[in-house]
C-alpha positions as a LaTeX table, in Angstrom:
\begin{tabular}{lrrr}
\hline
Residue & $x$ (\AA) & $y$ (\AA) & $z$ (\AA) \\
\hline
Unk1 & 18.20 & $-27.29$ & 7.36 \\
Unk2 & 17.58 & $-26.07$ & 3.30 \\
Unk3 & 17.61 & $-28.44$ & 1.05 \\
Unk4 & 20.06 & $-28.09$ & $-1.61$ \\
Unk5 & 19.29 & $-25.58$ & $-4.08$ \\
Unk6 & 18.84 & $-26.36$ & $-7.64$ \\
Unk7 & 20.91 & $-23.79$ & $-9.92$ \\
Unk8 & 20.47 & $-22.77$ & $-12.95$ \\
Unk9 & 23.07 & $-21.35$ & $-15.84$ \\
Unk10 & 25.36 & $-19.35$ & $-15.38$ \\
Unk11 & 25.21 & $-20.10$ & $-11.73$ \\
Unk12 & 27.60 & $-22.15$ & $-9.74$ \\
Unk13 & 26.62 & $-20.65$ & $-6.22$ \\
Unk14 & 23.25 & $-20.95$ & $-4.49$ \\
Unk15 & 23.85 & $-17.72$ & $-2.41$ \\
Unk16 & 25.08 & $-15.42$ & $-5.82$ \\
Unk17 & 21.83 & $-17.03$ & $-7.84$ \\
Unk18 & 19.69 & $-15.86$ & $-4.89$ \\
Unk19 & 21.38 & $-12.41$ & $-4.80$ \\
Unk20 & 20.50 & $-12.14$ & $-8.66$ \\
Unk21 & 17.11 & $-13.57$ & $-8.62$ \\
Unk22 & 16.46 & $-10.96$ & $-5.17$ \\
Unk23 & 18.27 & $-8.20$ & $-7.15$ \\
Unk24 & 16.63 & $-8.62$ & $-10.39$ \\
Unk25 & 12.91 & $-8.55$ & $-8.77$ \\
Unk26 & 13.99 & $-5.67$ & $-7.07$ \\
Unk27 & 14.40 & $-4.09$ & $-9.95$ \\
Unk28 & 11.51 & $-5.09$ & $-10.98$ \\
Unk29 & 9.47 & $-3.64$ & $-7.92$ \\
Unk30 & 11.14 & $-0.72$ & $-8.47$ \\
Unk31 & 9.10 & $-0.19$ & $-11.89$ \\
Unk32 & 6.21 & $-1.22$ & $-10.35$ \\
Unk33 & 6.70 & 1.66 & $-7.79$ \\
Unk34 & 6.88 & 4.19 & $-9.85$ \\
Unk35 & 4.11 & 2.96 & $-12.07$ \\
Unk36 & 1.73 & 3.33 & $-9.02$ \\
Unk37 & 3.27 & 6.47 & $-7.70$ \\
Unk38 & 2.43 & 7.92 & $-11.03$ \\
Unk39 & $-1.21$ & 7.66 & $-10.04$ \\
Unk40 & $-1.27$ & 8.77 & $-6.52$ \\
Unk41 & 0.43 & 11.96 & $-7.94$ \\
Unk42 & $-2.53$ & 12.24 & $-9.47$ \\
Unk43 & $-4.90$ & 11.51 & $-6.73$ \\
Unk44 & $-3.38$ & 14.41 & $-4.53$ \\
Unk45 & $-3.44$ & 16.96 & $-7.34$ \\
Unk46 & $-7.16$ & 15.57 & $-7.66$ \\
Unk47 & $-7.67$ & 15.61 & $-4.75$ \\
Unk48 & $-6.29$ & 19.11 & $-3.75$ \\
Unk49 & $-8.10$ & 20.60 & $-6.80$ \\
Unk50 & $-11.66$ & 19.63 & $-5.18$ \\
Unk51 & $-11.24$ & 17.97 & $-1.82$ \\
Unk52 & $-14.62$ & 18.74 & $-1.20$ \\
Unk53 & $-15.83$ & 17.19 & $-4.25$ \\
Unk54 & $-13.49$ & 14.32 & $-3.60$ \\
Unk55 & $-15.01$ & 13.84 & $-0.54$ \\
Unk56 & $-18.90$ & 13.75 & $-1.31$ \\
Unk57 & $-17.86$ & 10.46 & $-3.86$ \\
Unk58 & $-15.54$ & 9.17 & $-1.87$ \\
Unk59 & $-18.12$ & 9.18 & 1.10 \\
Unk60 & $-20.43$ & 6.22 & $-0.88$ \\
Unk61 & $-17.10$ & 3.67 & $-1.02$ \\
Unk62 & $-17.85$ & 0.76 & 0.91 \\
Unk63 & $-16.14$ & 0.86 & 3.89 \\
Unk64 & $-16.82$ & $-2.29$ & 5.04 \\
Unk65 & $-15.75$ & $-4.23$ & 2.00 \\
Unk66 & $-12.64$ & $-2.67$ & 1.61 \\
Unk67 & $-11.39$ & $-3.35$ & 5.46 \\
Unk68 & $-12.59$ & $-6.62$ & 5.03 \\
Unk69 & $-10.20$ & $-6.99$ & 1.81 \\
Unk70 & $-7.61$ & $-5.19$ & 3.55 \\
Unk71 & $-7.65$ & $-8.08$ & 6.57 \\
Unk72 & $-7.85$ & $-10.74$ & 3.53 \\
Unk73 & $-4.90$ & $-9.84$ & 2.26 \\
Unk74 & $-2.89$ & $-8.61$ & 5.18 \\
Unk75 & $-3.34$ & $-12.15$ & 6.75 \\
Unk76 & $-2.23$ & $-13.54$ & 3.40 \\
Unk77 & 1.35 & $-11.78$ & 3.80 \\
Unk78 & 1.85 & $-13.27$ & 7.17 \\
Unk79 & 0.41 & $-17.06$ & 5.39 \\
Unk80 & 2.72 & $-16.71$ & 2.70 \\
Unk81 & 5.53 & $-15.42$ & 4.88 \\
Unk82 & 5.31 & $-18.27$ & 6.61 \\
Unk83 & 5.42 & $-21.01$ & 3.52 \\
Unk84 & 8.07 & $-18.97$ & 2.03 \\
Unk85 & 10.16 & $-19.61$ & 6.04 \\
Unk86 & 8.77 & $-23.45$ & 6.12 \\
Unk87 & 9.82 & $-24.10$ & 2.30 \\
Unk88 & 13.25 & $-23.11$ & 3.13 \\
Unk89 & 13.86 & $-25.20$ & 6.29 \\
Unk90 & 12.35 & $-28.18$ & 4.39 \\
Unk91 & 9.18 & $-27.82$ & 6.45 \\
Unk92 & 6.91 & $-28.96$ & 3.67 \\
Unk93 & 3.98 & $-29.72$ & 5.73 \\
Unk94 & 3.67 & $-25.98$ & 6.90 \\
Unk95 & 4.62 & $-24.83$ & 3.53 \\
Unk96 & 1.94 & $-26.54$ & 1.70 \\
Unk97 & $-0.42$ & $-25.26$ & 4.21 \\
Unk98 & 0.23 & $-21.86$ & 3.88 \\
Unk99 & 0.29 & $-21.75$ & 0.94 \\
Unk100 & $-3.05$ & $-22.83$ & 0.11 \\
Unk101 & $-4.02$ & $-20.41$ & 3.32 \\
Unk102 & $-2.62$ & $-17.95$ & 0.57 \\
Unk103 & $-4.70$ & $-19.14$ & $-2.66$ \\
Unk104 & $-7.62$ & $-19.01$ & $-0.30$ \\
Unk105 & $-7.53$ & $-15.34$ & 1.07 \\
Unk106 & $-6.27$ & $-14.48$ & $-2.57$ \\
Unk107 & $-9.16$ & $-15.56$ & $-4.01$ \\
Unk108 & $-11.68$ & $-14.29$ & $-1.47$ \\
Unk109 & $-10.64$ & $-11.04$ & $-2.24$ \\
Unk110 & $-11.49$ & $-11.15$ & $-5.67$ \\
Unk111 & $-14.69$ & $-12.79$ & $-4.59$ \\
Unk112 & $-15.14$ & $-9.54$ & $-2.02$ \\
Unk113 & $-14.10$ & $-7.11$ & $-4.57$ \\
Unk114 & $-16.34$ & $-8.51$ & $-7.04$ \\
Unk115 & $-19.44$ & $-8.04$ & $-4.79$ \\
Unk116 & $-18.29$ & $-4.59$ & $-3.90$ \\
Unk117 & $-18.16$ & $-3.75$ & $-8.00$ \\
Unk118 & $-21.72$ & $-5.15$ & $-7.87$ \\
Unk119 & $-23.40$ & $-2.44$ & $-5.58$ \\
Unk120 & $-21.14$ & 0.03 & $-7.06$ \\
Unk121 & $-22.58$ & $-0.63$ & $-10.32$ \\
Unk122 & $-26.19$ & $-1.06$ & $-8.65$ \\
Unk123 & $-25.70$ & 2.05 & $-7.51$ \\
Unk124 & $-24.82$ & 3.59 & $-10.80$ \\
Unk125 & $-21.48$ & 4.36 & $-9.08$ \\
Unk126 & $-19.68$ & 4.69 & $-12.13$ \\
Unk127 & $-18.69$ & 7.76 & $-13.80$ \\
Unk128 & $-19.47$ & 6.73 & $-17.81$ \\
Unk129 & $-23.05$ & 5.55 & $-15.95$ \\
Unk130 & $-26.08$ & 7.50 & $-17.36$ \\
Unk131 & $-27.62$ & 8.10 & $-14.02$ \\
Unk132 & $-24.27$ & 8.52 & $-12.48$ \\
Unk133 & $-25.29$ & 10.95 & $-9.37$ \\
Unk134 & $-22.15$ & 13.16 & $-9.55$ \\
Unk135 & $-22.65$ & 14.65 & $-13.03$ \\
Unk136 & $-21.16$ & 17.45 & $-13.47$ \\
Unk137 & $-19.56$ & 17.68 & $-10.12$ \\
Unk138 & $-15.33$ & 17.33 & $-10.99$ \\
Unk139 & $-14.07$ & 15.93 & $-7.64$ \\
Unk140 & $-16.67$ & 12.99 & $-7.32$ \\
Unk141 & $-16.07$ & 11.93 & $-10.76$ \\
Unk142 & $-12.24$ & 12.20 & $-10.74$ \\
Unk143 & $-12.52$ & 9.97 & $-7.38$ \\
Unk144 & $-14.90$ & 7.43 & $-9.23$ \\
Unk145 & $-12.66$ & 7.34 & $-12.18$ \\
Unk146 & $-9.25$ & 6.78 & $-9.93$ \\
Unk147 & $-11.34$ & 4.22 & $-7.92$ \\
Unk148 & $-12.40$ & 2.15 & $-10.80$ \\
Unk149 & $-8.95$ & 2.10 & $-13.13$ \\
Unk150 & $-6.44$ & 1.69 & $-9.98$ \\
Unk151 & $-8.84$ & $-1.40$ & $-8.07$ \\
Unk152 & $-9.00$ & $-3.18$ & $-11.48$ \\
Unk153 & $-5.48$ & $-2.84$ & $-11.91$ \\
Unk154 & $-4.58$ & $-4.05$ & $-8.66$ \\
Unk155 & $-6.80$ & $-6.81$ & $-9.39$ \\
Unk156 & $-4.99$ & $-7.75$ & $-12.44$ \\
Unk157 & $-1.44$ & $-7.55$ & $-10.24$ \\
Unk158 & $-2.88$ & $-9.76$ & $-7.86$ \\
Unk159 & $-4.43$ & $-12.56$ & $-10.26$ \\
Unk160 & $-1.56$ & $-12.47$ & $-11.39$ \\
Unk161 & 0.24 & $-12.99$ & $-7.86$ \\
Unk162 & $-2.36$ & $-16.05$ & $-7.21$ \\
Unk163 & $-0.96$ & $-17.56$ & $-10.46$ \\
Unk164 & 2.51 & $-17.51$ & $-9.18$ \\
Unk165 & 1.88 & $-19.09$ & $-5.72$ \\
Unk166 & 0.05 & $-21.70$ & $-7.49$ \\
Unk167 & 2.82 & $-22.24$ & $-8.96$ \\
Unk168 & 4.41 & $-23.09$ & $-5.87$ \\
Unk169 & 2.05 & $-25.50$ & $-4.59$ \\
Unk170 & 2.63 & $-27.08$ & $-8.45$ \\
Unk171 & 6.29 & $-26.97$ & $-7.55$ \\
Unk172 & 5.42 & $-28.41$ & $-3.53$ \\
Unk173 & 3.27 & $-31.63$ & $-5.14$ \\
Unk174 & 6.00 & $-32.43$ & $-7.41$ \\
Unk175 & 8.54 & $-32.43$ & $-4.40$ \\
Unk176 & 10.70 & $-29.99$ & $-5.59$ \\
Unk177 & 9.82 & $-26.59$ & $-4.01$ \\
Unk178 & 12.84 & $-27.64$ & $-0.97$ \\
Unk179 & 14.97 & $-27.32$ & $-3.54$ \\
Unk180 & 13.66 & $-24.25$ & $-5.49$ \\
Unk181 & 12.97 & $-22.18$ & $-2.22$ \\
Unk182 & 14.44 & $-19.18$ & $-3.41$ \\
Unk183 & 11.51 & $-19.09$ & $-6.02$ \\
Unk184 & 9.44 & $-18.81$ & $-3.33$ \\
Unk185 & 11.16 & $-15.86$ & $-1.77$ \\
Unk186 & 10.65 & $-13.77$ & $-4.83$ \\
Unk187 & 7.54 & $-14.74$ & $-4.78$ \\
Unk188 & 6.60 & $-13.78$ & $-1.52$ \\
Unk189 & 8.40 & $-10.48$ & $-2.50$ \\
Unk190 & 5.70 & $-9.98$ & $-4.89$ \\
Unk191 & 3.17 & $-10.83$ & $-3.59$ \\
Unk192 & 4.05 & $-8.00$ & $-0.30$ \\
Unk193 & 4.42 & $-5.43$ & $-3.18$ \\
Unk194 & 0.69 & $-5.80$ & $-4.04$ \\
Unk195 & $-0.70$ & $-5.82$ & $-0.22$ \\
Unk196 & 1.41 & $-2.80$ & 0.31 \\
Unk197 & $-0.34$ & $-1.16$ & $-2.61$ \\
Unk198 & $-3.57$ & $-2.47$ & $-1.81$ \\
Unk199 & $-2.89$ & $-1.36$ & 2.38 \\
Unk200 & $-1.63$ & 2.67 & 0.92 \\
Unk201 & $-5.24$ & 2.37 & $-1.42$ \\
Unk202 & $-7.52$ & 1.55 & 1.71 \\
Unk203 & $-6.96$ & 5.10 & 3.30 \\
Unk204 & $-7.32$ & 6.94 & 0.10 \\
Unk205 & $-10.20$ & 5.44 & $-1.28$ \\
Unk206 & $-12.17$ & 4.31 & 1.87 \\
Unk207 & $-11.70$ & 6.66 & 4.65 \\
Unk208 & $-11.63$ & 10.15 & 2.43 \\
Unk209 & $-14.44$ & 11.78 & 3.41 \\
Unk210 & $-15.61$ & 10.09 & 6.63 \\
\hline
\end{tabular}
């Protein structure tokens, strides 16, 4: 059974304080949507403008890396899925769990990312790079360019995403995250908004080209 909810002003309901914290991150997805679908507009017109270009830099992405990320933070869905499920039935054991689970695979994907911007850079795999091996050549660099602006801003969407489920282990050691559940549904909300992202990315920037 749920704990009872803690509400906040104006609310006097648990279920119409859900609906507006739901509705209002929603809305707030919603922006987020068409932030990112501003930029894979401009991938395909990119892309269509040189696919053969596209392809050559594409081809040097590191596959491996990238469906190892894409596992990382797949599996952190499910983990966080499940705290999210566990904090609301008052299962607090299960919830703490998975929610560390979630920090964990979170964080190893930075930590995987950050290794994969290592060789990139080792491999002068950056278009503002002096010995950048796709000078001149329009649809390697445009590919190089998308790679490196939309990964680091995904990045920054999912620090930020770690910050928040911290916050809900914060919330679980002070024994009140039974009672603030629905913070952790929004949460979890979130947090699928950035795997989706990062699971539409792993096609375009890893498999282009192979």
């Amino acid at each position: 059974m749920s704990a009872t909810p803690i509400l906040v002003e104006p609310f006097e309901e648990a279920e119409r304080q859900r609906e507006a914290m739901v509705f209002g991150l929603w809305l707030f997805l919603a922006t987020e949507i068409l932030f990112f679908g501003g930029f894979f507009f401009l991938y395909a017109v990119a892309r269509m403008q040189d696919p053969v270009g596209f392809a050559r830099g594409a081809a040097h992405a590191n596959l491996l890396l990238g469906t190892v990320n894409t596992i990382l933070l797949m599996t952190s869905s499910a983990t966080l899925t499940i705290a999210e499920r566990a904090a609301r039935d008052g299962w607090m054991r299960a919830a703490r769990w998975g929610i560390v689970f979630t920090l964990v695979l979170g964080t190893a994907f930075l930590v995987v990312k950050g290794f994969e911007y290592r060789e990139d850079l080792a491999e002068h795999l950056f278009p503002a790079a002096p010995d950048f091996p796709f000078t001149g050549e329009t649809g390697a660099t445009r590919f190089w360019s998308f790679y490196w602006f939309i990964t680091l801003v995904h990045a920054i969407h999912l620090t930020i995403g770690l910050g928040c489920v911290a916050r809900l282990l914060w919330l679980e050691r002070r024994g009140t995250l039974a009672r603030r559940w629905m913070v952790a549904e929004v949460t979890t909300l979130y947090w699928h908004l950035v795997d989706i992202v990062w699971l539409l990315l792993w096609p375009l920037l890893y498999l282009v080209g192979r």
